[in-house]
Each structure stands twice: as C-alpha cells, then as structure tokens.
C-alpha positions in Angstrom: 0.0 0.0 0.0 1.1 3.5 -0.7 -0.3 6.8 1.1 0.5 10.4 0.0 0.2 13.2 2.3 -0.4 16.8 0.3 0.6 19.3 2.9 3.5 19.2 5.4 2.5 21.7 8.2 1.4 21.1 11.7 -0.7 18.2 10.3 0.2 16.5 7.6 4.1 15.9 9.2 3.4 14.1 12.5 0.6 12.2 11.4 2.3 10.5 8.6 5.7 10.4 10.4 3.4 8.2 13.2 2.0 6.4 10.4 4.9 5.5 9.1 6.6 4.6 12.7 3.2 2.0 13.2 3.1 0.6 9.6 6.7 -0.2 8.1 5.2 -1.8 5.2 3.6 1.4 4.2 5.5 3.4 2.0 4.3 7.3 3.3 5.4 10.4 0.9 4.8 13.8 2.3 4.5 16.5 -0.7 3.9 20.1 -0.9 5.0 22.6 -3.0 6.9 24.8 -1.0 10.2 24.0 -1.1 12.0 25.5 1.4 9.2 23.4 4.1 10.4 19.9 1.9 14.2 20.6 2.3 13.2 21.7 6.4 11.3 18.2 6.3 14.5 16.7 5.1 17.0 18.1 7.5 17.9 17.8 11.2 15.9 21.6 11.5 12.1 20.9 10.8 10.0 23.0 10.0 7.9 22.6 13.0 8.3 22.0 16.5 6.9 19.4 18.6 8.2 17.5 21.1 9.2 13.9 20.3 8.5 14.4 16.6 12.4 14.7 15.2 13.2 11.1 16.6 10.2 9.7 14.4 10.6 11.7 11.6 14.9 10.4 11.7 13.9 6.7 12.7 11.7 6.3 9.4 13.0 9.2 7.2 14.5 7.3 4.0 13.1 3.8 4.9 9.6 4.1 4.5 8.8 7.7 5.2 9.5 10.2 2.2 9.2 14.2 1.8 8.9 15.1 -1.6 7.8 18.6 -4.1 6.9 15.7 -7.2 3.9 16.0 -6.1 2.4 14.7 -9.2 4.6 11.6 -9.1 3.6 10.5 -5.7 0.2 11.7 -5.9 -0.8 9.5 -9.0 0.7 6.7 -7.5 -0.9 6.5 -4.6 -3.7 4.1 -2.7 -4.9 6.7 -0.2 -4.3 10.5 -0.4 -4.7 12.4 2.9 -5.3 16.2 2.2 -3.9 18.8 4.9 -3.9 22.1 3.2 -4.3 24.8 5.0 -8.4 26.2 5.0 -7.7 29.9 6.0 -11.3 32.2 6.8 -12.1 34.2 3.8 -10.4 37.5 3.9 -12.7 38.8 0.9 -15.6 38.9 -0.7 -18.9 36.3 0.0 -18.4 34.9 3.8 -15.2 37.6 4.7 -14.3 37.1 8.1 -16.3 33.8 8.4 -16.4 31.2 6.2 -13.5 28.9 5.0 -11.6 29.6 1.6 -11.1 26.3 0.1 -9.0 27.5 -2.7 -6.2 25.3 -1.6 -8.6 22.1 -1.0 -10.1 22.8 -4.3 -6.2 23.3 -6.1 -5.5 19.7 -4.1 -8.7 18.2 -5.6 -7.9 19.2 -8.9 -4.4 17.8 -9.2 -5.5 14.5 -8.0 -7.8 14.1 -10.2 -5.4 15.1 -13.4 -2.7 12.6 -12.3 -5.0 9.6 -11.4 -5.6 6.8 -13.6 -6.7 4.0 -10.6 -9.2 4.3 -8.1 -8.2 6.3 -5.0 -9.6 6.6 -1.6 -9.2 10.8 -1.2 -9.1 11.6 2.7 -9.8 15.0 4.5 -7.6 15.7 7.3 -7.8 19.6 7.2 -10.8 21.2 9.1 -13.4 21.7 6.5 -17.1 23.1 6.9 -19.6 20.3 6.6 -20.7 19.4 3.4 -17.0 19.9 1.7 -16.7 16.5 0.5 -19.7 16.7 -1.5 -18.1 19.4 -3.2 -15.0 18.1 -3.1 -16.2 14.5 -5.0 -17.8 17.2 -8.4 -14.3 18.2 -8.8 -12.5 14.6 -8.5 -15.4 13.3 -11.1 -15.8 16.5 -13.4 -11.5 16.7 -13.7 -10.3 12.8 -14.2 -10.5 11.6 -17.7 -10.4 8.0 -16.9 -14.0 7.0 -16.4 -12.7 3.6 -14.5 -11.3 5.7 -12.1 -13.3 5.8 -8.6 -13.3 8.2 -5.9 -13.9 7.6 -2.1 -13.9 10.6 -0.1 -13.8 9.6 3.8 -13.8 12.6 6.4 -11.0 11.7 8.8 -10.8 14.8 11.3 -7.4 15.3 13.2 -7.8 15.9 16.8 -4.4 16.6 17.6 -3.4 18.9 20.1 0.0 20.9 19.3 2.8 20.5 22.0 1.3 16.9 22.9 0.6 15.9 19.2 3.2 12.9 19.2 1.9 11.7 22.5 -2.0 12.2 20.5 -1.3 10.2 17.5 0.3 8.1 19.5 -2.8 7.1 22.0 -5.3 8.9 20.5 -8.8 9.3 22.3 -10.7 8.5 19.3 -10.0 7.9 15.7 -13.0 8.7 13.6 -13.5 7.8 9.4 -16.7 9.2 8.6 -17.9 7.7 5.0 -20.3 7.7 2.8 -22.6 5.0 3.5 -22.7 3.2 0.1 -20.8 -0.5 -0.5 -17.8 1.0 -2.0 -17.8 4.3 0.9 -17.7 1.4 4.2 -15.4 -0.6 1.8 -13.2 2.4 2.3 -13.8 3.0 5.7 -12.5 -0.2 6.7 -9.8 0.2 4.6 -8.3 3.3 6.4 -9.5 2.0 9.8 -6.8 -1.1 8.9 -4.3 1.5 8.5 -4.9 3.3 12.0 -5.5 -0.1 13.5 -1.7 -0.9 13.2 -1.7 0.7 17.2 -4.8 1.8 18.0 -7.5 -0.4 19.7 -10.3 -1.3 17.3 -12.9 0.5 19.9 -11.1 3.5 19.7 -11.8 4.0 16.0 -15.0 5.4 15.4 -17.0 5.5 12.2 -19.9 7.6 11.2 -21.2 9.4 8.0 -19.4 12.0 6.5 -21.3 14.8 7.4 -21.2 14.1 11.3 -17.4 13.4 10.5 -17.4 17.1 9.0 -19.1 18.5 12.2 -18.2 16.5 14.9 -14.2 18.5 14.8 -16.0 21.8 14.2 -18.0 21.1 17.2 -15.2 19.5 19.3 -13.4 22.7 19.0 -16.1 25.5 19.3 -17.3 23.3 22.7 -13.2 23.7 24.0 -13.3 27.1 23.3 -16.7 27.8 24.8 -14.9 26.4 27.7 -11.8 29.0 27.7 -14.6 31.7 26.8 -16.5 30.4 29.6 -14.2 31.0 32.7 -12.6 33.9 30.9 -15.8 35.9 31.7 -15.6 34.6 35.3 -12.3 35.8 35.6 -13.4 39.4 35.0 -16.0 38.9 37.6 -13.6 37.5 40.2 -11.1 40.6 39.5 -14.6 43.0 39.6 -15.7 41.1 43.5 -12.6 39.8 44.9 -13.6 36.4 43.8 -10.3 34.0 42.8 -10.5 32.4 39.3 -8.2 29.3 40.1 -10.6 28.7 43.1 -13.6 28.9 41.5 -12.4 27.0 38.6 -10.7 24.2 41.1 -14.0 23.9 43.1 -16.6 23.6 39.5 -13.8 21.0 37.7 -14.0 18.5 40.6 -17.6 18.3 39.7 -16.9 14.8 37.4 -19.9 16.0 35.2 -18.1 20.1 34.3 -14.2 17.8 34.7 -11.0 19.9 35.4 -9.6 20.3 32.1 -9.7 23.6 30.0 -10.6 25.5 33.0 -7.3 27.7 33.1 -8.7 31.2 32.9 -5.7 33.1 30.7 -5.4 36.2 28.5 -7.3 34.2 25.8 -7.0 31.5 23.3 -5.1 31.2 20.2 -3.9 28.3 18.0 -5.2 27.4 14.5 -8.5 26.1 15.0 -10.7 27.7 17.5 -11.5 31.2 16.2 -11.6 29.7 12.4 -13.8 26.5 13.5 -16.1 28.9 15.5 -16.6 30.9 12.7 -16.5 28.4 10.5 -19.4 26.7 12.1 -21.3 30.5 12.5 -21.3 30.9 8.7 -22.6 27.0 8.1 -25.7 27.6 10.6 -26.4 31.4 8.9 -26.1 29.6 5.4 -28.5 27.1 6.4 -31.0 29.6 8.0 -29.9 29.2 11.9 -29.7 32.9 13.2 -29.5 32.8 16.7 -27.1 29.6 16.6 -24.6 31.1 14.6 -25.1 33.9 17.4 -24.6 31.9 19.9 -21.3 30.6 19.2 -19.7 33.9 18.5 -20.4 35.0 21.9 -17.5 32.6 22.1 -14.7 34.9 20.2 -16.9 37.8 21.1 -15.5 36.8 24.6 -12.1 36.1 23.6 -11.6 39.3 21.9 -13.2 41.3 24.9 -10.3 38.9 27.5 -7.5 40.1 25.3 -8.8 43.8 25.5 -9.5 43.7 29.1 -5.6 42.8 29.3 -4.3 45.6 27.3 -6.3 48.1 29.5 -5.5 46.9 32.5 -1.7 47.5 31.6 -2.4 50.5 30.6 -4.3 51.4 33.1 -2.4 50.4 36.5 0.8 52.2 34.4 -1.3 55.8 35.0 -3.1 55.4 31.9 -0.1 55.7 29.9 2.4 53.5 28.0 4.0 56.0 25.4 7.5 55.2 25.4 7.9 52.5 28.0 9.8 49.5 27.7 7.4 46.6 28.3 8.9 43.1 28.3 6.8 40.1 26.8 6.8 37.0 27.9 6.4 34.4 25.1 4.7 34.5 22.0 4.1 31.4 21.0 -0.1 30.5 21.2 0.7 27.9 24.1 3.7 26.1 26.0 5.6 23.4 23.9 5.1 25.1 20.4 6.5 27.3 18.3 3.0 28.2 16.5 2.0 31.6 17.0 -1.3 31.4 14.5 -3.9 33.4 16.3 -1.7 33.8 19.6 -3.4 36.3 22.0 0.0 37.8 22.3 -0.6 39.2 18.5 -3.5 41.1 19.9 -2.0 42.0 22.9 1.3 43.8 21.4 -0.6 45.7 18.7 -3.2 47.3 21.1 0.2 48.3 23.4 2.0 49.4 20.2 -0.7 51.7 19.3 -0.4 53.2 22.5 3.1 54.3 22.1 4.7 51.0 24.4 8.0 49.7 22.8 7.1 46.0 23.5 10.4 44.0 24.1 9.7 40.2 23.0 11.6 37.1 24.2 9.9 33.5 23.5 12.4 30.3 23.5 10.7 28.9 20.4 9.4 31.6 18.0 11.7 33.5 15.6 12.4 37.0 15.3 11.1 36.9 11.6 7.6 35.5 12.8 7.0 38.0 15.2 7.4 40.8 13.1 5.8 39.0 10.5 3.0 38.3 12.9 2.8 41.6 13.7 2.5 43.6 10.7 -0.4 41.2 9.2 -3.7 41.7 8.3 -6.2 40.0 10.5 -6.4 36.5 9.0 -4.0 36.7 6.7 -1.3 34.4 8.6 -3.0 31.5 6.8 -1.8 32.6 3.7 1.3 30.1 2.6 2.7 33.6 0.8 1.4 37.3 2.3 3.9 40.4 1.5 6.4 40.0 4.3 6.2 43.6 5.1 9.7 44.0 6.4 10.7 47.0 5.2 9.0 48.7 8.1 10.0 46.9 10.9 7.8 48.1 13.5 10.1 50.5 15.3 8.3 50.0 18.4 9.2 46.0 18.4 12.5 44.7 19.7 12.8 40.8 19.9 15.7 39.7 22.2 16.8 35.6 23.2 17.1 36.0 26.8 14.4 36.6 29.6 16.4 38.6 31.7 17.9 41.1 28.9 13.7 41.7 27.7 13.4 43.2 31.1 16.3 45.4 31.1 15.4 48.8 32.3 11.3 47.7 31.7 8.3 49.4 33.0 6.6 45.8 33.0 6.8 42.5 32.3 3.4 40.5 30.5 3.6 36.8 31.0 1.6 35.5 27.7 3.1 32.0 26.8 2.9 29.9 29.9 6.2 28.4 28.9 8.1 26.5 32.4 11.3 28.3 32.4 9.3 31.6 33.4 8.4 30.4 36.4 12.6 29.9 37.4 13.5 33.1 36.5 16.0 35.2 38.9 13.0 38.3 39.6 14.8 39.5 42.3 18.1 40.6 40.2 15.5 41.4 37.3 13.8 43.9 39.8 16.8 45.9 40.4 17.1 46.8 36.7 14.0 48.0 35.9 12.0 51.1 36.0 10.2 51.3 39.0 7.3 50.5 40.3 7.8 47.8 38.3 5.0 46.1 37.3 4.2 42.3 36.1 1.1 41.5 34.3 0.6 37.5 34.8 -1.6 36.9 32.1 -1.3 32.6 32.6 -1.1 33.0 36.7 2.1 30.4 36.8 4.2 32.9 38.6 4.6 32.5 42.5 2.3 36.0 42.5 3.4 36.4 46.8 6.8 36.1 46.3 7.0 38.7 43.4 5.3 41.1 45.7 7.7 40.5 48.5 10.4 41.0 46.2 8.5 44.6 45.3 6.8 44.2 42.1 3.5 45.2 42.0 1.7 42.4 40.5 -1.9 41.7 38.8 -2.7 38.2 38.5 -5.4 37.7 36.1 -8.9 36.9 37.4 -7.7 37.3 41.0 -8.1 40.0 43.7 -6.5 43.1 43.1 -3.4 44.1 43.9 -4.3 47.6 45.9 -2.3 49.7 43.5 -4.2 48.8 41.0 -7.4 49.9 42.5 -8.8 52.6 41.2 -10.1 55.6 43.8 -13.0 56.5 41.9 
C-alpha cells in the first residue's frame, strides 16, 4: 500500500511520520509545494516543532517515510491521499471574516484528479465546513478523464493537540472515518480503519457518516473554546468582587460532570483552530437559515476578543493610563507552552493594542523566531494562513524589539506580560531582574504560573489575572 500526504505543516508531518513509525510496510510520501518546508522536512531543522517528533521523523525518514515537491509523481501513484492544506477564513468577498476559503482544497482536488488513472480513496484531514466532501467529489469526477477511475472521499478529522501531538497520534482518544454510507464508501472506511488499527484499539476507531465526520471536529473545538470563553468571563467577575478564578475553577472541575480540564482562565486562546472552526461553524448555521445559533457561538470569540482587550487596558491602566515610550517586556509569544506556532496567539493582539499606545514592547519567546513576530505583527487579521502574504519587512515596527534572553527583555522595563505559559518563566531570577528595571515595576501574569506572593515581597506590584487586586491597581473612583 502506498499513502501520499499533500501538505506538510502542523498536520500533515506528525501524522504521517506516526503512520509511518506503526506501519513499516507502508510506503508514506509527504508533498507540498513549498520547497524551502520539503528541504526543512528533510534536514535535522524541521519545519515545525513538537516534542518527540524529530526522533520519528529520523527513525523512518529514507526507509519508509519520504518528503517530496513531485507532487504529481507521488500523488498518481498512490492508494490513499490524505489532504492537509491549509483552509484559511475568507479574507474577501462572500463569507469575509467567516467562512472557510477552500481555494487550496479545491487546487489539491484538482491535481489528483489530473494525475490519477486508478481508483483512490481521497481523505480529509484539514478542518473543513460540513458538506466539503460533497463538493469536493464534483471536482474529483468532473477533472479525471479516466471513467474507470473511482473516488472515495472519507472525512477523517485530526484531533491533535500541538505541543502533545506525538503523544496524541500516539494514544489517541478516538480515531473517527466518517464515509459515505454506500458499498464501496464502508469498503473504504475499513480500509483506512486497517491502517490506524496498526496501534490503536479497534474500539477506539470510530465510524460515522461524513457529514457528522465534518461537524463532529467543528464542534469539538467550538465546545473547547466555549470552555476558555466560559471561565474567561468569570475571571473578569472574580477581579470585579474579589472572587479567585483558580478557586472557582478548582472547586466547578472537581464536579466529574463540568471535569477539570480547560478551566485555566488566561489572556485568551489562540492556536489554529478555534477562532476559524467557530466561525467556520457561524457561517454554516447562517447559510443554512440558523440565526440565533450562529449567534450563539460567536459570543465565544466575542469573549475572547473582549479577555484580550480587558488585558491591554489593564496595563495601561495600572501604568497611569499611559504607555507612550515604555519599555514593556513580553513573555512568550508562542499560542501555548511546547510550540513554536503563534497562529492566532493572543499575544498578536496584545502587542498591537500596546503598540498603538506608544509601548516599545520587548519580546523574548524560547521557540518563536524573530522573523515571525514581526511577520505576525505587521499582518492583516487572518492573513497568517496565507502560505505567501507580502512579508512587510521594510518597516519593521520601530516599536518592536525581539531579544533571546528573559532577563535582557526586562532590562530597564516598566513591565513584564507573562503570555506564553512556557516553564522556564516560572525559574527566573526576579529578584536581580527587579533591580534593573524602572520602577514600580510592574508584572502582568496573564497565565497566573508565577509564584504572584513572592513577586510582591520582592516589590513588584503584581496583577494576576482573574484574581483580587493588587491595591495599586485599585482605582479611587
């Protein structure tokens, strides 16, 4: 059996490295056309990073486990084609800001159809609204010229979480193959289940049709973020009573039917996924008539929008209601600990609204480059999806300095803004980091992992998201 991946981001690359680990006698070729990523792909320097994931990629790299740009080549000759292109929101024209733009699923669709002359199974790994395959299946039939040649699309959602993803793929909660529920769609169903059942228990591979297949990872991930959203606007209420988030949040997740996880209020969430599922799934209920659902689930990046805003004026606030010219140290950029994906990373939103302020923001982050923050930073909203946006480097925000060492971001600082929970902030030296900055110095815990009483022994004045106030920050009217 042979398997082609098209796409080698975030996706495509650890699943079909595990694949590849679990099934010897499958011969696995990554392709995309980007070939800086390939040569990455082939190198000791991914492109990505993820725990665990080099010593995979270097234990099957060359024996069973190829990345290639022929796309065409591998393509044509393969038994199953997994699709992971990226589905960015629409940034123009019917849907802007909402729905998915499946240019790049439709450019996949296309070429497989022009270089296929046996039947393929065609499997959607990228997030996709429901109903894509259906589109998706015109385009395979209208485009091959080989009437022999069958199509099976199967729906085969990714539920991987980045910083854990080797550990994911490797025990996975659930595999699910949704198909379409014909002879040949279940004949394919089971043919891919074989595949994943290499190492994962047969009761842990789910089947269903392809439309729940569709829905079941938008909904996955607007319910995950509902539950960030969800004790995100609790944590404004602690910080508005004297209420403390952690506390509330400990004493609700030892209730076994609300369960403890997701329940870390923060500065908001980030990552891929959520915001583009969420509105992803918004624009599939308003095309289908559904009003006050698709309401409903904004609320949820309504929320996340308003956490991230609530943090910017709090800094500026507790700073005397100005930041112009102040050295502010950030904390990690990066969307979460453990990666070095910064795609919708509250710290984007964060920086810009001190930036337009007047704050010269001062960013360390042990995993993101200096190239993607500023890249990050002077893009359009939703346009870090696109594989080729104008790097506008020509004016590097003069305002942004990115350093490689905690201690020299905080340098003669106003403040420091914890935004990446990463581990090695919680070691830090803050007392000798205290002497050199500005005082009152200020930190702004936006992930509460700092040890909040010692800080404030040592003389910082500290806020600590979504718990009681420090008194400073008090206001007297």
């Amino acid at each position: 059996m042979k398997i082609a991946c098209i796409g080698a981001g975030y996706v495509g690359g650890p699943t079909m490295a595990m694949v590849a680990l679990k099934c010897p006698e499958i011969e696995v070729v990554v392709v995309d056309i980007n070939e800086e990523r390939i040569k990455a792909w082939n190198s000791d320097k991914l492109p990505i990073y993820e725990p665990g994931l080099l010593e995979v990629v270097k234990e099957c790299r060359g024996r069973n486990l190829f990345f290639s740009t022929d796309t065409k080549k591998h393509v044509g000759e393969a038994d199953i084609i997994f699709v992971s292109v990226n589905t960015p929101t629409k940034t123009h024209g019917i849907g802007a800001g909402k729905a998915a733009d499946l240019t790049y699923w439709e450019g996949a669709a296309r070429l497989i159809a022009s270089v296929s002359t046996s039947s393929k199974i065609v499997v959607e790994k990228s997030t996709v609204p429901v109903k894509t395959a259906e589109a998706i299946g015109k385009v395979l039939k209208r485009n091959c010229q080989d009437p022999n040649v069958n199509f099976e699309i199967l729906s085969n959602p990714e539920f991987l979480a980045e910083g854990t993803a080797m550990e994911d793929l490797r025990c996975p909660d659930r595999v699910l193959i949704g198909g379409s529920e014909t002879e040949s769609g279940q004949k394919a169903v089971e043919t891919l289940a074989s595949v994943y059942a290499h190492w994962i228990p047969k009761e842990r591979i789910l089947t269903a049709n392809l439309w729940s297949a569709e829905l079941a990872k938008l909904t996955a991930n607007a319910f995950l973020a509902q539950r960030i959203s969800s004790i995100n606007a609790i944590s404004a209420l602690c910080e508005a009573t004297g209420a403390d988030v952690q506390q509330v949040a400990h004493a609700i997740g030892t209730d076994s039917r609300i369960g403890n996880k997701f329940l870390n209020a923060s500065v908001g969430f980030g990552g891929s996924c959520f915001q583009k599922d969420i509105l992803n799934l918004c624009y599939v209920c308003e095309s289908v008539g559904l009003k006050e659902v698709a309401e409903y689930w904004f609320q949820v990046v309504s929320m996340n929008d308003y956490q991230k805003q609530r943090f910017v004026e709090r800094v500026i606030g507790a700073m005397f209601n100005t930041v112009s010219q102040k050295k502010i140290a950030i904390y990690g950029f990066a969307f979460k600990k453990d990666t070095g994906d910064t795609r919708e990373t509250p710290a984007i939103d964060v920086c810009k609204g001190l930036i337009r302020d007047g704050a010269r923001c001062c960013i360390f982050d042990p995993e993101v480059t200096a190239e993607q923050i500023f890249r990050d930073l002077s893009a359009p909203k939703f346009e870090w999806d696109r594989p080729n946006y104008s790097r506008s480097q020509t004016h590097m925000l003069e305002n942004v300095q990115v350093v490689s060492d905690a201690v020299a971001a905080a340098d003669g600082a106003h403040a420091i803004c914890v935004l990446t929970e990463w581990d090695q902030f919680k070691t830090l030296d803050f007392k000798s980091m205290y002497e050199k900055m500005t005082k009152p110095a200020f930190i702004f815990d936006g992930r509460n992992i700092l040890d909040h009483a010692k800080l404030r022994e040592i003389g910082f004045i500290v806020y600590a998201l979504g718990k009681p106030l420090d008194p400073f920050l008090v206001k007297g009217y």
